[in-house]
C-alpha positions in Angstrom: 294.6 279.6 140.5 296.1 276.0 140.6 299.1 275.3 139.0 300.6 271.9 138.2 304.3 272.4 136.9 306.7 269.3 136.0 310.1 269.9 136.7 311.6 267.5 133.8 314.8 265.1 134.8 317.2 267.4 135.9 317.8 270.5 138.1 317.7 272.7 135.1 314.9 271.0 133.5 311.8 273.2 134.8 311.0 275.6 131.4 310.4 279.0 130.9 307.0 279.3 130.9 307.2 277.4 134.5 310.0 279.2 135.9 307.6 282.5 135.0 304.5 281.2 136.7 306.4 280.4 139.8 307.6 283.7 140.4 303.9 284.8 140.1 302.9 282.2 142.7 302.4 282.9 146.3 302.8 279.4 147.7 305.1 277.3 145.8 304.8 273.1 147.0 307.1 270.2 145.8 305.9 266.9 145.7 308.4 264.4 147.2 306.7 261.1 147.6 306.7 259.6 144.1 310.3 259.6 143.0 313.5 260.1 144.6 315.1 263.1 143.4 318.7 262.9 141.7 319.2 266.5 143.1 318.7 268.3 146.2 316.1 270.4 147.2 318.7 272.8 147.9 320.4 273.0 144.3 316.4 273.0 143.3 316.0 276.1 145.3 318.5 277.6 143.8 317.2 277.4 139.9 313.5 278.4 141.3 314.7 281.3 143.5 312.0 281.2 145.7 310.9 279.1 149.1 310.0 275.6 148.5 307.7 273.9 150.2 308.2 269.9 150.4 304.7 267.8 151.0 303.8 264.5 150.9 301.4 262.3 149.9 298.6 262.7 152.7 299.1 266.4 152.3 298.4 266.7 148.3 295.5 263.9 148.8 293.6 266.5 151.7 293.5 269.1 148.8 294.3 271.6 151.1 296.2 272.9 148.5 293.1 273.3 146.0 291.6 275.3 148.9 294.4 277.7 148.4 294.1 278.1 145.0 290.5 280.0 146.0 292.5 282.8 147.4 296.1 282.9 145.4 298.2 281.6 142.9 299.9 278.0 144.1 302.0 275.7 142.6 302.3 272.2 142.6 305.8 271.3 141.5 306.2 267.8 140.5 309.6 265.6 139.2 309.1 264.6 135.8 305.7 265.4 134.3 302.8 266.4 136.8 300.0 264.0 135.3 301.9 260.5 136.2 300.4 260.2 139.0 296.5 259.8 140.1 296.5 261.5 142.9 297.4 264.9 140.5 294.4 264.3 138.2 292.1 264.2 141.5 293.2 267.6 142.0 292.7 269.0 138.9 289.0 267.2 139.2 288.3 268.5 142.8 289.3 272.5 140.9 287.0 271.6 138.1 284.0 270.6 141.1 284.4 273.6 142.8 285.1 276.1 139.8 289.2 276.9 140.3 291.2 277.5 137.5 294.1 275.9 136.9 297.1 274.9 134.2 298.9 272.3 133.6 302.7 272.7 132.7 304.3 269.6 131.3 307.7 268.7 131.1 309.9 265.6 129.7 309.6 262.8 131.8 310.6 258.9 131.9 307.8 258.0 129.8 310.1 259.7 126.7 313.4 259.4 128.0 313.2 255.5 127.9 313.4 255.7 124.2 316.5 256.5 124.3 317.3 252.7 124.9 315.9 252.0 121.0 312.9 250.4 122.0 310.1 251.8 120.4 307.6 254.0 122.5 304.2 252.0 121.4 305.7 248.9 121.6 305.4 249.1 125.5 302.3 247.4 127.3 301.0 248.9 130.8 303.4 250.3 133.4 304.3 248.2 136.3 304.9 249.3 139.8 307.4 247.4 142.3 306.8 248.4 145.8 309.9 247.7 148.8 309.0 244.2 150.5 309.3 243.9 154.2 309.6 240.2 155.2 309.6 241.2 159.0 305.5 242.0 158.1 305.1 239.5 155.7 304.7 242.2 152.9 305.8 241.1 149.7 303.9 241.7 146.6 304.6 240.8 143.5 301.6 241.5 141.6 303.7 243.8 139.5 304.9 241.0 137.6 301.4 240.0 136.6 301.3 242.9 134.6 305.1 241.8 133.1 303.0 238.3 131.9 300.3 240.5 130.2 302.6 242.3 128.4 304.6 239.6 126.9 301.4 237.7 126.0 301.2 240.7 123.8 304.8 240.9 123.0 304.8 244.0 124.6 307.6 245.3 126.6 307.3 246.2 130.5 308.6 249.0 132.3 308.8 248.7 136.1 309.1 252.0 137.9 310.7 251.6 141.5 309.4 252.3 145.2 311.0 255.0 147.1 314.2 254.0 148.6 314.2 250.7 146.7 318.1 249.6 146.3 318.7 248.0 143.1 320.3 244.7 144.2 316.9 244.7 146.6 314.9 245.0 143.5 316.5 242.4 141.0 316.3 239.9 144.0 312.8 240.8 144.1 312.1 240.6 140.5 313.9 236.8 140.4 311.6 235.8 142.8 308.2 237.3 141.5 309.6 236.0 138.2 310.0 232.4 139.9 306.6 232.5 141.5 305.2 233.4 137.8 307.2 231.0 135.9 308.3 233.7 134.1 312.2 233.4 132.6 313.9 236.3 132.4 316.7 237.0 130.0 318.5 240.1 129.1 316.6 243.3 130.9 317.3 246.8 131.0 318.5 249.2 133.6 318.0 253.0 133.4 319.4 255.4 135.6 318.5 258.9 136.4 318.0 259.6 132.7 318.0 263.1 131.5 320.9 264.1 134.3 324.4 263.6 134.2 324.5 260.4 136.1 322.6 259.0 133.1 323.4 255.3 132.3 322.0 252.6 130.5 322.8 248.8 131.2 321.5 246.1 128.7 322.4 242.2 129.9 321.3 238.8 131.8 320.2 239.4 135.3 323.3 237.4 136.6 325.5 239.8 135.3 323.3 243.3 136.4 323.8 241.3 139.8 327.4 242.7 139.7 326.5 246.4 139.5 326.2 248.0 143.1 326.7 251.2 142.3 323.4 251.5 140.5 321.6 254.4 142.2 318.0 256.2 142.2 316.4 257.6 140.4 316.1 254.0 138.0 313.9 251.9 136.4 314.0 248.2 134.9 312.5 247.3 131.4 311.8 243.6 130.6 311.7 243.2 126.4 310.2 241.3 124.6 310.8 239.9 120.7 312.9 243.1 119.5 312.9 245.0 116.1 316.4 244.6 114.6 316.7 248.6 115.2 315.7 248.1 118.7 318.0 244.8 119.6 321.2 247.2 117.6 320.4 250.2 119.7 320.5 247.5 123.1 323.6 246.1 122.1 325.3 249.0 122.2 324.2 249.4 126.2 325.7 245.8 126.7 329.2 246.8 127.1 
């Protein structure tokens, strides 16, 4: 049998019911390419007691691991919640083709946790994704803010999840120039940082002045608001100090 089991935001954040199913499986994976991790693997290994097996991304898209799942019980660990990403929903369809069980575990992940800024969950638009540029190969997309002008044509508000090993000053000189090439004019944004975990922080303010924090560090995310409920812009203020 398959199992997909989110982990939540922190170390201690994996639940009962998965903490029980892991002990039952034979192989246990961990899914590292997606986020990175405000723990160790070690201090994970610790809560879950048994080996842990880190894979990345070409591994989980063979579906080797679906294979397994013929013959024993295997886990899929995965930061956050495990259906965030496509490439976990192709496994569960590849199971479903070739008759495997399988069970999904959720957990809390940043999708809930950013509503601890005050704005409101369903007053977000699509999810943006900012990759790392690399100037040396002329890669630098910026079609992620495309999706930042779609959502304020809605009055929507954006959240921008961050590429693996992304710095934050990296990514807000990135975001001014996407934003440039858009004609886009950003005001105050949001920064969250490794929510859910005791390095938790929220920062609410112009981009000139989130220029100034270099200690800002990953796991994080960006939000770009638009027009604010008066709940939602008192909430904010309070994260602009």
């Amino acid at each position: 049998m398959l199992y997909l089991i989110g982990l939540g935001l922190n170390v201690d954040g994996i639940s009962k019911y998965g903490l029980e199913t892991v002990q039952r499986c034979k192989k246990v994976y961990l899914e590292n390419y997606t986020v990175d991790f405000p723990y160790s693997e070690g201090e994970l290994q610790e809560v879950i007691d048994k080996k842990i097996i880190p894979v990345d991304r070409e591994f989980v898209e063979s579906l080797e691991i679906v294979d397994e799942a013929k013959k024993m019980d295997v886990a899929l660990l995965v930061y956050g919640s495990p259906l965030t990403a496509t490439t976990h929903i192709s496994l569960i369809q590849e199971a479903k083709a070739l008759g495997i069980r399988y069970k999904v575990i959720y957990n809390a992940s940043i999708f809930d946790a950013v509503a601890e800024t005050g704005l409101q969950l369903y007053k977000f638009g699509k999810i943006a994704s900012m990759p790392a540029w690399d100037y040396e190969k002329g890669f630098t997309p910026d079609s992620f803010i495309k999706i930042v002008q779609e959502n304020q044509s809605m009055k929507a508000h954006s959240l921008i999840l961050m590429d693996i090993g992304l710095e934050f000053t990296t990514a807000i000189e990135q975001l001014e120039k996407s934003a440039k090439n858009y004609d886009i004019t950003l005001r105050k944004i949001v920064v969250c940082q490794a929510l859910g975990t005791k390095q938790r922080k929220i920062i609410y303010g112009d981009i000139e002045e989130l220029k100034e924090y270099k200690n800002i560090k990953s796991p994080y995310c960006i939000i770009i608001p638009t027009k604010l409920h008066f709940l939602e812009k008192e909430v904010l203020e309070e994260f602009a100090n």
